[in-house]
N, C-alpha and C positions, 0 to 999 in steps of 0.2 A: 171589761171589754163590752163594748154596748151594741147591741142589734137593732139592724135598720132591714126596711124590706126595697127592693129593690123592686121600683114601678113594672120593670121588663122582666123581672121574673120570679115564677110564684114559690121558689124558697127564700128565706132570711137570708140577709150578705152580714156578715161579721163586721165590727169595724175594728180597729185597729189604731191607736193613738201613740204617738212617739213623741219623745220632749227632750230637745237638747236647749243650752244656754249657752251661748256664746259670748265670752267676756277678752274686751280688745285688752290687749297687755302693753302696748307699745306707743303709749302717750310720752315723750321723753323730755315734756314739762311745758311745751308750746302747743299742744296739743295737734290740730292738722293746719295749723299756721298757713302749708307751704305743703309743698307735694311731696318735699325732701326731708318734710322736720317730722315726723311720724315712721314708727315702726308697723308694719303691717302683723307683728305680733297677736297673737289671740287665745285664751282655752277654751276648749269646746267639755262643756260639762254634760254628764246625763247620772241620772240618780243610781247611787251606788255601786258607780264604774268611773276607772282611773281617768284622770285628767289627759287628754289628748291634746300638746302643740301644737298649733297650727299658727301659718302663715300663708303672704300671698308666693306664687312661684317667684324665684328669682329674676325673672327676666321684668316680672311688677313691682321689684325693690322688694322681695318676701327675702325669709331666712331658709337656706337649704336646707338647714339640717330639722326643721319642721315641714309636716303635713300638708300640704294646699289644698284647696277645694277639689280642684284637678284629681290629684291622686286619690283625693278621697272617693270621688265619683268613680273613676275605673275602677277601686278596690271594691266600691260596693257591687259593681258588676258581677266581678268575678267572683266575691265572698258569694251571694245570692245563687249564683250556676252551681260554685260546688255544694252547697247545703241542701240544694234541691238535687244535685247528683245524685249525692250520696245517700240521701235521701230511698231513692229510686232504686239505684244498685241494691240499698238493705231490700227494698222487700220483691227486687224481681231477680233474685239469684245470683248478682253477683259481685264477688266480696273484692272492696278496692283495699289495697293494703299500702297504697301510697298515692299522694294528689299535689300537685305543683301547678301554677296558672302565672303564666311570663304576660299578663294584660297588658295592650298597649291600646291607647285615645290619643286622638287627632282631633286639637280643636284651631279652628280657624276665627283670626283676628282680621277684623275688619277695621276702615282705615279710620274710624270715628272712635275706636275702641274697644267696640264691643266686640263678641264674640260668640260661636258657638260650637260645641263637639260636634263633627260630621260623623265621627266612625270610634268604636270600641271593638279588636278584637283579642279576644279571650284564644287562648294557647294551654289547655290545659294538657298535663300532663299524667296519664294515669296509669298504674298498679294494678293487675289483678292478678288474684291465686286462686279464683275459682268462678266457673261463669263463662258464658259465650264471649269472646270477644270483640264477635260481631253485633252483640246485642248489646255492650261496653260501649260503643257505639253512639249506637241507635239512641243509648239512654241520653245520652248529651242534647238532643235534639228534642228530646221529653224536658228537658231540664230548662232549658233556653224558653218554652213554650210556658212555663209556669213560671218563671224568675219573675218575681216582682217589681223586680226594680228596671230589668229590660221592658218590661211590657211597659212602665212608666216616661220611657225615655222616645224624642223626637229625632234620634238618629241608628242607623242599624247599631247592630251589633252582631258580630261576626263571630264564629266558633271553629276553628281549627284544633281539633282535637288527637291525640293520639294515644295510643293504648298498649301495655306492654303487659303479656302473661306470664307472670315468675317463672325464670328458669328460660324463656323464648324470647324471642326479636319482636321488636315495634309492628303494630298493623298500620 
């Protein structure tokens, strides 16, 4: 992990380096010939973690039953919110005993092709057995503030969260 200073302020910023490889799998011996002669197939490798499928969505000739960039972007959202959650909940009181997040992204295609996500909203769903449930809460809005990957990102991202204390009804 290498440290860098950061001109605007007077403690060290961490840096942080990530390395995936992306290897296309779907050359099917004409290689992109044609728009139709290619599988949008691909693995996404990182060092000493399983190989992950991907493709493009289906509506860009991808394989359904693989990963697309798409899904991977809203997972990372919502992976990021609850790690920083849970995070938060361990050391301010209160203890989630179950976490579920139904994330949905809105990306808009435009008529040349391209495109961009306008909206990610996060739906999580929480568990608690001990702890305010008001502060259960609050934390989510702790958690959205610190996500790395939100703060990265040029479209909101929205938190609709809900909280249920063992044995009680939803707040």
């Amino acid at each position: 992990m290498a440290r860098r200073a950061d001109p605007g302020s007077p403690t060290p910023v961490r840096t942080h380096r990530y390395v995936a490889r992306i290897e296309w799998t779907g050359n099917d011996g004409t290689g992109t010939r044609d728009y139709r002669s290619y599988r949008r197939d691909h693995v996404i490798h990182s060092p000493g973690k399983p190989e992950l499928a991907g493709s493009a969505d289906p509506v860009f000739r991808g394989d359904a039953g693989r990963y697309n960039p798409e899904e991977l972007l809203v997972a990372s959202l919502s992976a990021c919110h609850m790690l920083w959650y849970l995070h938060l909940c361990a050391t301010g009181g209160v203890v989630v005993t179950d976490y579920r997040d139904d994330a949905e992204g809105s990306m808009d295609e435009s008529p040349d092709g391209s495109g961009r996500f306008s909206l990610v909203t996060l739906r999580p769903r929480v568990r608690i057995s001990a702890g305010d449930p008001s502060r259960a809460l609050e934390l989510h809005e702790a958690a959205h503030r610190h996500c790395f990957i939100a703060n990265s990102v040029s479209f909101p991202v929205r938190c609709e969260p809900t909280v249920e204390v063992e044995g009680q009804t939803k707040v």
